[in-house]
N, C-alpha and C positions, 0 to 999 in steps of 0.2 A: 449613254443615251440622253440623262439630261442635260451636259451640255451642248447637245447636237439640237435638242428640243430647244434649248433659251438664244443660243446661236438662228436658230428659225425663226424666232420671236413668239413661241407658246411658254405659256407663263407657268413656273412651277405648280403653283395649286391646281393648275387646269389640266396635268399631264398626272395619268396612272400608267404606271409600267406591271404587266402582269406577265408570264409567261403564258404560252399558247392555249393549253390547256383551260387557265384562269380565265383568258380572254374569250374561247367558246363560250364558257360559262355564263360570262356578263353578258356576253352576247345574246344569249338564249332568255336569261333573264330579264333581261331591258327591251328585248327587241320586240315591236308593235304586229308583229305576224306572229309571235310566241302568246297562246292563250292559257301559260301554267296558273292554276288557279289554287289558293289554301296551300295547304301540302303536296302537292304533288310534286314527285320526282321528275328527273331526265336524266340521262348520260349522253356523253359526252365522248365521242368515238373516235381515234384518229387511224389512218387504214395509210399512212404512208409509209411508204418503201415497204411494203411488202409485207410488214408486222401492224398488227392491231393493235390500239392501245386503249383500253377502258379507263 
């Protein structure tokens, strides 16, 4: 993946590889429509192919 990334022209420091899971995460974290405030919790659900994944 990162030579696929520096072949595109994104620069090592600027590329995090997370798997899916981690990347919900950041997502939910960072993301400007996510109001988690202090402590609070979330999960993080995946419902593909047929099995749940907490």
């Amino acid at each position: 993946m990162r030579e696929s990334a520096a072949k595109a022209g994104i620069p090592n420091e600027s590329l995090l590889i997370a798997l899916e899971p981690e990347a919900a995460s950041l997502c939910c974290r960072h993301s400007p429509m996510t109001s988690l405030k202090g402590s609070q919790k979330f999960y993080a659900i995946s419902a593909g192919n047929k099995v749940p994944y907490i």
